[in-house]
N, C-alpha and C positions, 0 to 999 in steps of 0.2 A: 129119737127124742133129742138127741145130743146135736142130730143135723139139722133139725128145727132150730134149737136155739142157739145152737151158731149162724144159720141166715138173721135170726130174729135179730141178732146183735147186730150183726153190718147193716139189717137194715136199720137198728136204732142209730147206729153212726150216722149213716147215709143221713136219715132223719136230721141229727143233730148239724149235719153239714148243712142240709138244705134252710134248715132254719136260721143258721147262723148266717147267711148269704141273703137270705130274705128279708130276718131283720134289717142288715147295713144297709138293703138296698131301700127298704121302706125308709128309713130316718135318713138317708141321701135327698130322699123325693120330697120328704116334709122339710127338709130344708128349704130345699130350690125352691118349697112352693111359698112360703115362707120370703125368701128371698124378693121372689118376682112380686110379692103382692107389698113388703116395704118400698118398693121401687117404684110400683105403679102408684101407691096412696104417694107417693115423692111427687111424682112428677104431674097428678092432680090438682088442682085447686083445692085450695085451705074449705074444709067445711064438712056436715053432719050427713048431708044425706051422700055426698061422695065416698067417704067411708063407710058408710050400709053398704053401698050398691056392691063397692068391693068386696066387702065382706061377706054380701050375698053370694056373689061367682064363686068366691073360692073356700068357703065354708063348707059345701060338701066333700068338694076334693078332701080338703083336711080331716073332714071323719069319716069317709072313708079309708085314708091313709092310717089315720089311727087307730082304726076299728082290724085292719088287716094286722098292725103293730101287735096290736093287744092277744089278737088270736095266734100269733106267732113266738110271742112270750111265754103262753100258756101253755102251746103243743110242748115247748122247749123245756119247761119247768115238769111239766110230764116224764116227757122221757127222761130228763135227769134224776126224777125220781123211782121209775122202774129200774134205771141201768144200777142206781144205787142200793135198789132190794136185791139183787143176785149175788148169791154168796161168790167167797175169793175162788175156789178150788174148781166151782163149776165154771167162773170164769180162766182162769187155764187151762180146764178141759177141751172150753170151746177156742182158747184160742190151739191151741196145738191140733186140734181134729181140721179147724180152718187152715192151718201152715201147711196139713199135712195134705190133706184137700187140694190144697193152691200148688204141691209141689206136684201133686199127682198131677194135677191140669196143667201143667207145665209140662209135662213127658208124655204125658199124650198130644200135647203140639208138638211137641220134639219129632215124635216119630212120625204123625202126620204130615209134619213139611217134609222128613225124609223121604217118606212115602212119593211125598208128590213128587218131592225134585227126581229120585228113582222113574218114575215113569214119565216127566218131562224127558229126562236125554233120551229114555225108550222110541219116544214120539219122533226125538227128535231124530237118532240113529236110523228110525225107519224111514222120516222125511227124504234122509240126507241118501238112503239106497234107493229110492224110489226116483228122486231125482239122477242120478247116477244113471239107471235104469235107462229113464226117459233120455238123457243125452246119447245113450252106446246106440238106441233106436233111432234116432235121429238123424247120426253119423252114417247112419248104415244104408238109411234111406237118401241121403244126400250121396254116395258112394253112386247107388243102384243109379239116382237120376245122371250125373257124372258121368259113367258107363253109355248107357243110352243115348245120351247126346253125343257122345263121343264115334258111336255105332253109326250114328244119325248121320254125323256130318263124314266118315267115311264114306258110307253112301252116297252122300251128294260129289264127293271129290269124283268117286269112279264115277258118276256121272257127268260131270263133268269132262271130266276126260275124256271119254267117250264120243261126249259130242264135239269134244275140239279136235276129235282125231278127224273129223267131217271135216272142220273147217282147214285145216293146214295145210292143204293145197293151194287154197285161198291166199292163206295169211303167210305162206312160204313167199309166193311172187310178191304179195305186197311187202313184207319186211324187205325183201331183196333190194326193190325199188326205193325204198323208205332207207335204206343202207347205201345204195348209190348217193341217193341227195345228202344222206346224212357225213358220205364221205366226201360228194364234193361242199359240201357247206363246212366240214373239219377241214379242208386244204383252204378256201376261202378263209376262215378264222384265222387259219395258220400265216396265210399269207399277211392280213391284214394284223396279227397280231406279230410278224416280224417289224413289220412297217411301220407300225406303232411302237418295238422295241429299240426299232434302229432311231425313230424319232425319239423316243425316248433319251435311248442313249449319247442323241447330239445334242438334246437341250442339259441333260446330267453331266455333258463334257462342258457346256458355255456356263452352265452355273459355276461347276467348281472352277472353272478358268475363273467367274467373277467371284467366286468365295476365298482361292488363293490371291486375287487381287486384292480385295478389299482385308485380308489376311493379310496383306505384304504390306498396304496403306496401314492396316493397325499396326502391323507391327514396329514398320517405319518409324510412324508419330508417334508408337512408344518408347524406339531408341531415343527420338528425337526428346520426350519430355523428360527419359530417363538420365540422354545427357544434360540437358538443362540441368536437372534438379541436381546432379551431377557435379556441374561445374558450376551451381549458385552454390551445395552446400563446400563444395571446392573453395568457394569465393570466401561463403561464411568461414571455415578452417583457416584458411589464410588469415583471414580478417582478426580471427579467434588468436590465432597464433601469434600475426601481428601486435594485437593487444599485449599477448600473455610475453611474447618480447618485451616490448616497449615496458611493460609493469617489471619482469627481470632486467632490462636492461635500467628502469629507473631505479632497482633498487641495487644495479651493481653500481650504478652510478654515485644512488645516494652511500654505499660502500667506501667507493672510486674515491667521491667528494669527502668524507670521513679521513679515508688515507689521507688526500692529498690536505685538507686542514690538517691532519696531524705531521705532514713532512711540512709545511708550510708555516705550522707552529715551532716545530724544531730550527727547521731555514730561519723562522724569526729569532728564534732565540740563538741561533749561530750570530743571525746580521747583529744581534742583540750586545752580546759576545763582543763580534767584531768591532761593532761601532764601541765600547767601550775600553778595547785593546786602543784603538784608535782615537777617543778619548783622552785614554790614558796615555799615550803618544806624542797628541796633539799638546795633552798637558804637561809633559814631559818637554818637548820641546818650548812649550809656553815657557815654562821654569826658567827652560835655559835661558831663553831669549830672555827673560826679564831678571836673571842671574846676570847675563851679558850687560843687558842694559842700566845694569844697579851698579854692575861692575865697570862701564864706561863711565858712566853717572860718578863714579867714586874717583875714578881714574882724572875725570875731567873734572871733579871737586879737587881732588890733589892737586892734579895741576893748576888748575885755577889759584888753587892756595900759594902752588908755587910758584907761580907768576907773580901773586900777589906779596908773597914773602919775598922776592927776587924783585922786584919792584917799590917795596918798600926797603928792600935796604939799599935798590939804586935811589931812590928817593932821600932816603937818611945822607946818602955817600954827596949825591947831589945836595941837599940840604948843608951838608954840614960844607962841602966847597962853597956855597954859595952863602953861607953865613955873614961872609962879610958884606957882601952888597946890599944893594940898596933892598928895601921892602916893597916896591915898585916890583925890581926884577923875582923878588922870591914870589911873590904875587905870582907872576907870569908863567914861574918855572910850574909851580903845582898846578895851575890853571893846564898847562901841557900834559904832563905827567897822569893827571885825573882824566883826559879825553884820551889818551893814547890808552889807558889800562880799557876805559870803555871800547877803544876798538878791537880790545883784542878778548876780551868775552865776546861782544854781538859775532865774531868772527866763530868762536867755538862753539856758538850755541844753534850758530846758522849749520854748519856741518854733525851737528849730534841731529839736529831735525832732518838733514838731506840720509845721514844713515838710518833712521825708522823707517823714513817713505820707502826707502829699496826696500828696508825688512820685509814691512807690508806690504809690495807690490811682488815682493819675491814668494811671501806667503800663497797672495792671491793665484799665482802664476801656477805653484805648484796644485792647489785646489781646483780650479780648472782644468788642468791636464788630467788630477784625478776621476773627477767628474765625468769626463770626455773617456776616458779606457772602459769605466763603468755604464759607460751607455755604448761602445764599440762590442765589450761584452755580452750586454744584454742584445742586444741588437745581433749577434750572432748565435745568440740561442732561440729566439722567436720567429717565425715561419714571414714571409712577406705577405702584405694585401691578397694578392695575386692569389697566392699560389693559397690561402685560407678559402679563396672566393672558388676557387677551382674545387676545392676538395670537399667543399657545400653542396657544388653544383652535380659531381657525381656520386653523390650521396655515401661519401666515404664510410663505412662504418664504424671505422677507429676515430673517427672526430665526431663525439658525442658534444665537447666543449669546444663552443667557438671564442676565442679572446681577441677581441680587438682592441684590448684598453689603449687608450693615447697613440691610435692609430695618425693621427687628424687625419680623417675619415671627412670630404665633401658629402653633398646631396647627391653628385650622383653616383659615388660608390655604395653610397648606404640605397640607394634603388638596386645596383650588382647584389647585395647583399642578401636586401629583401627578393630577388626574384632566384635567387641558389636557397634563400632556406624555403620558399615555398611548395618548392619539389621536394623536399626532403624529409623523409620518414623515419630519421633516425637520429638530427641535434635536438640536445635534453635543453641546452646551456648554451644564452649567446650574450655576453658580454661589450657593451657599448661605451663602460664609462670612459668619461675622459676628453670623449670627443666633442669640444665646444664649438665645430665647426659645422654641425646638424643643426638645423632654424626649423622653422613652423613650415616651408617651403616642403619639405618630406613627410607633413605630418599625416597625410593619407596613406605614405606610402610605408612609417611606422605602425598605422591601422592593419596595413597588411599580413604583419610579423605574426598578431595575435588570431586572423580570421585564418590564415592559407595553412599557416604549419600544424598538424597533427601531433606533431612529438614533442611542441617545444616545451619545456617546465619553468624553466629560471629565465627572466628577462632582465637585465641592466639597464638603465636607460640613462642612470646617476651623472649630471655632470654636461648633458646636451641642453644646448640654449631653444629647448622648446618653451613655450605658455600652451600651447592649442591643445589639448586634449580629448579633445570632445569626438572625433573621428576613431579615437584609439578604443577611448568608452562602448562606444556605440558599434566596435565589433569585439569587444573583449565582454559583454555581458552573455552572447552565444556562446563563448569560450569555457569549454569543459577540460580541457586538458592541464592549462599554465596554473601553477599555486606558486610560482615566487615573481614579482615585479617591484622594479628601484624606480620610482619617479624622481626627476629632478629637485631641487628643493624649490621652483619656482609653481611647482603643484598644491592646488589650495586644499584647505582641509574637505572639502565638498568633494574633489576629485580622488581626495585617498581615500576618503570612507566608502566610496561609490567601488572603489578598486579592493578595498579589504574585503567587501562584501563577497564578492565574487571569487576572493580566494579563499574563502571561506567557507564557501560553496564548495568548491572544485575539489577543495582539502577534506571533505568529508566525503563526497562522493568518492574520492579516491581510497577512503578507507574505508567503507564501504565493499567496493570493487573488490580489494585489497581480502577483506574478510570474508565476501561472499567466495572469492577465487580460495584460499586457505580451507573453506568447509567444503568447498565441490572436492578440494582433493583431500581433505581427509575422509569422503564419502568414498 
């Protein structure tokens, strides 16, 4: 009884699921239908008998949908009220005899799947030796065929041989014959395969005779390019070095030139010195001379006086003897007396002027002889023409500074000049001033100074009666080396700015040079 109405229960549940599902799905369907029929009277024409017609179509759907609804409220209202006549106690009777029910149906699948999986591996273990089985018979029978054939083709070998024992009488003479040919056709090979070896080996000796040839041509014309590059970068090192001279020798120069301005500035201020001992000398001796001549001056005012004093009291002495005579003769006497004192000044004032003129001619005498020891002097300390022009020309290295101030230097010395520094890679400094006897006559050949020399730096020109310039320009604007030049003063402001420029130029590139050479070596 108890198991009766524990199905009766699940199936009142079951019941109550199926109707709860078939409700929602009946009031889903009265909707849509619902839906599709506001849509279709939408998209109708406005009017009375349109709305019948549709209402006709879908009128039955609707009660029947509702008719299915209604019965499906009822079944439900039903069972909710039998589930709610069953007392509480009988309902956890039935549910515990259901739990208990469901656990037992649970362990008898339990055991039945163990059951089966148990006599799956059974199946499967006996699959697994029955295959087993079938491979060892297999093997055994492949063995058996193996065997057989192997019996097989024994037999056929002794048969074989058997029959070849017949034929080897045969095949003895023919191989024999087949070995003659075979041995003269190997000496043949041999022969021809020496022939071919020896030809071989006389074209293997002409090739490498032409592979050492053409070996000894490469190798030639790569001594050949290797002294080239050799003796270009030879050339370059020289060249490098030359530079890197010329930049130390400009800067022992610019050194040199520092010293010798500063002995130069001392010499000045010796000559400085000198000429004011000599000043002071001169004015010393001035004093005297004009002590002397204050003091003749005084001497010959004295005497004058006393002549004049000695004259007027011969005059008084004569006066007062001739007192008695007439006025006539006294007349006469002073008229004497007055011209005779006059000759005897003009007479002393002629001899004070004849002793100045010696003074000063004496003065003069001595300044001249001075003049003249001071240029025998210098003149013994300064190199001649020649021998300057010589020490140009074989590029002396101790004569960086060439001086020829107040040489008078002609045109065609200053050509000697210009063609000794043109070979010369080693004057810094050439000095011209002074020489007024160089004209526009040389002025191409003053062009020269700035195009041919490599080394020169400082040019003079200070003091030559050039104007032309224009030759000098026109190879000094190539000119990278010169930063100092003296134009005469007859040079216009056009042609100095033309020439600042350019040392201006040369003056930075030098420092430049200067700074790139300072970082290559502190690299």
């Amino acid at each position: 009884m108890m198991i009766v109405r524990s199905v009766a229960q699940l199936l009142i549940d079951r019941a109550h699921f199926i109707s709860n599902s078939s409700l929602k799905v009946l009031t889903w369907n009265i909707d849509v239908v619902n839906t599709v029929k506001s849509k279709v009277v939408n998209k109708l024409p406005q009017g009375y008998l349109f709305i019948r017609i549709v209402d006709l179509f879908f009128l039955p759907l609707l009660l029947a949908l509702n008719f299915c609804k209604g019965i499906v409220n009822y079944s439900e209202s039903l069972l909710k009220e039998k589930s709610s006549k069953a007392p509480d106690a009988e309902k956890n009777t039935i549910s515990k005899v259901v739990k208990k029910a469901v656990k037992q149906t649970e362990e008898d699948l339990f055991n039945q799947q163990k059951e089966h999986e148990k006599k799956k591996r059974q199946q499967e273990e006996e699959k697994k030796k029955k295959e087993e089985e079938e491979k060892k018979q297999k093997e055994e029978e492949r063995i058996k065929q193996e065997q057989k054939l192997k019996q097989e083709a024994e037999a056929k070998k002794e048969q074989e041989l058997n029959n070849k024992k017949w034929e080897n009488l045969t095949l003895r003479l023919e191989v024999e014959k087949l070995e003659k040919e075979k041995q003269e056709k190997e000496k043949q090979d041999a022969e021809k395969k020496k022939k071919e070896a020896q030809e071989k080996r006389q074209h293997d000796i002409e090739e490498e005779k032409k592979r050492k040839a053409e070996e000894e041509r490469i190798r030639h014309e790569e001594q050949e390019r290797i002294k080239k590059e050799h003796a270009k970068q030879k050339k370059q090192e020289k060249k490098q070095r030359k530079k890197e001279q010329h930049e130390h020798d400009e800067e022992e120069r610019q050194k040199e030139q520092a010293r010798l301005e500063q002995i130069k500035q001392e010499e000045e201020q010796k000559r400085i010195q000198e000429e004011q001992k000599k000043l002071e000398a001169q004015l010393v001796v001035e004093i005297e001379l004009a002590a002397r001549q204050a003091a003749l001056e005084l001497a010959l005012e004295q005497e004058k006086l006393e002549q004049e004093r000695i004259l007027a009291l011969e005059a008084e002495r004569i006066e007062k003897a001739l007192l008695k005579e007439q006025n006539r003769h006294d007349t006469i006497l002073t008229t004497d007396v007055a011209a005779k004192t006059d000759n005897i000044l003009k007479q002393k004032m002629a001899e004070m002027s004849r002793m100045a003129a010696e003074s000063r001619t004496k003065e003069y005498q001595e300044r001249q002889a001075r003049e003249e020891s001071d240029r025998e002097l210098q003149a013994k300390n300064k190199p001649s023409f020649s021998e300057l022009v010589e020490r140009l020309s074989r590029n002396d290295k101790d004569l960086q500074t060439a001086d020829f101030f107040n040489y008078h230097i002609t045109n065609n010395e200053l050509k000697q000049i210009v063609d000794a520094v043109e070979d010369n890679d080693v004057i810094l400094e050439l000095n011209l001033r002074g020489n007024t006897l160089i004209n526009n006559e040389v002025a191409h050949d003053l062009a020269r100074l700035v195009d041919g020399s490599e080394s020169l730096r400082r040019l003079d020109l200070t003091g030559l009666s050039i104007t032309n310039f224009g030759p000098l320009l026109d190879k000094l604007k190539d000119n990278t080396v010169i930063t100092h030049l003296d134009l005469p003063v007859e040079a216009s402001d056009n042609v100095l700015e033309r020439v600042n420029d350019v040392l201006k130029r040369n003056n930075e590139e030098k420092k430049k040079s200067l700074a790139k050479a300072l970082q290559s070596a502190a690299n």
